[in-house]
N, C-alpha and C positions, 0 to 999 in steps of 0.2 A: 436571102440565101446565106449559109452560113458555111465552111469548111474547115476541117481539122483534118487532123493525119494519124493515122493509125496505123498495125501490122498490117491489117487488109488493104490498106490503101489508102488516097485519099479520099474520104467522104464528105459529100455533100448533102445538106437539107434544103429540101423543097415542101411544095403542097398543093395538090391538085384539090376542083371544087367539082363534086360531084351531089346534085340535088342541093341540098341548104348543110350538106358537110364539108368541110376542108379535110383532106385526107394527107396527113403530114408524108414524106418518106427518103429515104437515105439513098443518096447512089454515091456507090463504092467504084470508082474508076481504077482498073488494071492494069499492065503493061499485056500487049501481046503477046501468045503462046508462038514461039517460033515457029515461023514461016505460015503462020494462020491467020485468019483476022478472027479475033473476040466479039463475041454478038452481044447486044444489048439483053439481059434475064432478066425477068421482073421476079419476085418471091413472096409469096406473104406468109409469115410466120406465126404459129398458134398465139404467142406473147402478143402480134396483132399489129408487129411493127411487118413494115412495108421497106424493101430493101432492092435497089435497080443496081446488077451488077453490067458496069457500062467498060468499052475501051476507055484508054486514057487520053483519044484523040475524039470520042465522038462527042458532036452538036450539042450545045442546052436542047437547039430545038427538035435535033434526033429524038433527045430521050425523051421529052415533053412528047413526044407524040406515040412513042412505042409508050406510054403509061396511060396518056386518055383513049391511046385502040383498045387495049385492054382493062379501063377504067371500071365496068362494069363488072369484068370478073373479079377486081380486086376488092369491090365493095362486097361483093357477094361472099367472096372469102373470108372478109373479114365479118361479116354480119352471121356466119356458123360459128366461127373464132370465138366471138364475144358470146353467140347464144350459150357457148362451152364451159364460159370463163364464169357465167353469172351463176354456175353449178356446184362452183370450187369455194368452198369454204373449210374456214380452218375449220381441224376436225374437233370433236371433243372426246372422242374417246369414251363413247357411251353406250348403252345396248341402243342398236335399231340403225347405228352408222354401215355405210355402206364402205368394205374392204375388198381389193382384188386380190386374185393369187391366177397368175397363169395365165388373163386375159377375162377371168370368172369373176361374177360379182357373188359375194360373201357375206351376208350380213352379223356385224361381231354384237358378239350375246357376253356379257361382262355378269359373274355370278360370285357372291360373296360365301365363301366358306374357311370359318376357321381351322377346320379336321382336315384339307385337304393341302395338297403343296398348290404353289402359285404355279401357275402354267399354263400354254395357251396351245389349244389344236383344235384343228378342223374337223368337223363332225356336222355330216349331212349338212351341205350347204352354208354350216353357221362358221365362223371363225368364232372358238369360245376360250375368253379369259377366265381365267378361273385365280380370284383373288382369294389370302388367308389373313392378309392385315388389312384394316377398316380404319385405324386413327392417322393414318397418312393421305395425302392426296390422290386420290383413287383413280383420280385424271392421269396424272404424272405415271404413278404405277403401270396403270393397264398401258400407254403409249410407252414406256419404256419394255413392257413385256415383246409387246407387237412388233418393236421395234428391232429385237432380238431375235426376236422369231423370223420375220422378213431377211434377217440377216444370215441367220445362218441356213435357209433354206435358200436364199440368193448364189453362197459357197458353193452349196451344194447343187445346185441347178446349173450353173456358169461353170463349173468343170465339168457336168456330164457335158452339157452343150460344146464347152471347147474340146475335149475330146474327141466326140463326135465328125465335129466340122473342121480337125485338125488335117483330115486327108486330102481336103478338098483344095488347101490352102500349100501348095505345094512348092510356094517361095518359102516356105518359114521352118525354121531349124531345129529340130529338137520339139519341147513343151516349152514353151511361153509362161512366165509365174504371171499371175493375175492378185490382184488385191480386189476390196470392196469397201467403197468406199462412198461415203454418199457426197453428191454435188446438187446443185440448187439448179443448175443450167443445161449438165451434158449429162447424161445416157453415160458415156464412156471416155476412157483415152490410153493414148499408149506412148511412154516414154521413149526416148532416143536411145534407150538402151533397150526396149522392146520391151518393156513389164505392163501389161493391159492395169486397167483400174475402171473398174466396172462399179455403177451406181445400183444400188438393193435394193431401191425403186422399182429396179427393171423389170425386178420378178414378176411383179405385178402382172405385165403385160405377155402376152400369148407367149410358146414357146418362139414362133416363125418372126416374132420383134424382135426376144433376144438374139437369135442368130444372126437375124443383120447386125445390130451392134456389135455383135463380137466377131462377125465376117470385117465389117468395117475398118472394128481396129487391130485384126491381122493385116489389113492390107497397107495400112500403115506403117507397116516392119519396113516394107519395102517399096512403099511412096513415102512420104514423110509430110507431102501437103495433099492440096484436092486438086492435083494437075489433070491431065487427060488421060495419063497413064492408070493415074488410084484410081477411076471413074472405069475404065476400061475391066481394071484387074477385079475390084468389085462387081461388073456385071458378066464378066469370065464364072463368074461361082455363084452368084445371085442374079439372075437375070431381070428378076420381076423386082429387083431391090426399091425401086419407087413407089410402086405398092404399096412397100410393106413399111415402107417410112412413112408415108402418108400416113397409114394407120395409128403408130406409134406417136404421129402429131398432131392429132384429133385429138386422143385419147391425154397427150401429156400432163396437161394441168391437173385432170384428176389422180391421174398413179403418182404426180410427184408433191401432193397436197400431205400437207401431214396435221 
């Protein structure tokens, strides 16, 4: 067993054996929520790490056993996890690659024409590039069009949607500035001064995915961590919110491959 110390807490590494695998996984010990007792959560996340958020008073042998009650569903979760992950290859940016917008699968058609401008739109199911220079890296080009394109339709999709779901959120002051920005890990986030920063990834994914993220980090204006309250104030406006994040976690490794 090994231990370090983190924001989250302190973590520890273990490994349960399950058939002829060792299943490694991290438990994050907390302090109690006042005047409650903290229960032992098991998580398995798309990335495929296995994560036990435990008190900072309970047993090795508590958690050892709250992980092999449940040892079965965590292989299982992890065995879709991986069937997900063996999908996700970097992209090349050619005709016949598959592209999302919205939650839709898109196949991008890459077409070489000197007479026309560079540019890239959807048209009947295809996301189509439309190239006019050919002595450059055609790879680089078309993923840097795409790339542009996801971006400022992400602008534009993330202010209809915070508009929208601005009434709903009736702790928050005014209009909220958002940026877009891409990240490797989160979906989203929002500063201590309230400014959201949304990933252009997200487009990708249904509108009902974006909403949770950007219910999520309004409700952060006015939780600032994952206490009982953020959790409460997020299912006050999204009730079905785990749903719809589960979905968003299946799905992640492909919307955020590039």
């Amino acid at each position: 067993m090994t231990s370090v110390k983190s924001k989250e807490g302190v973590i520890e590494e273990y490994s349960f054996i399950y058939g002829d695998e060792a299943v490694p996984y991290e438990v994050v010990r907390k302090p109690h929520p006042e005047g409650k007792k903290r229960k032992i959560i098991i998580k398995v996340h798309p990335s495929c790490e296995v994560v036990v958020n435990a008190p900072e008073d309970a047993g090795r042998a508590d958690i050892h056993d709250a992980v092999m009650k449940r040892a079965k569903w965590i292989y299982d979760a992890l065995k879709e996890f991986r069937s997900h992950l063996e999908y996700v290859q970097e992209k090349q940016y050619v005709s016949g690659e598959m592209q999302f917008y919205l939650g839709r699968r898109n196949v991008l058609k890459v077409v070489e024409d000197s007479e026309a401008i560079s540019t890239v739109k959807m048209e009947r199911g295809k996301l189509l590039v439309i190239l006019n220079r050919f002595n450059e890296d055609k790879q680089a080009l078309t993923k840097a069009l795409v790339s542009g394109w996801y971006k400022v339709r992400a602008e534009r999709i993330f202010h209809q949607r915070l508009s929208a779901l601005l009434p709903e959120a009736k702790w928050v002051e005014g209009i909220p500035s958002f940026r877009v920005m891409p990240m490797q890990k989160q979906w989203g986030s929002c500063s201590a001064k309230g400014t959201l920063m949304l990933n252009p990834h997200l487009v990708k994914a249904p509108k009902e995915c974006i909403d949770y993220v950007i219910i999520h980090e309004l409700c952060h204006i006015a939780e600032h961590n994952h206490s009982d309250r953020f959790w409460r104030l997020l299912a006050s406006v999204m009730p079905h919110w785990k749903e719809v994040k589960s979905q968003l976690d299946v799905m992640a490794e492909l919307y955020l491959s590039e």
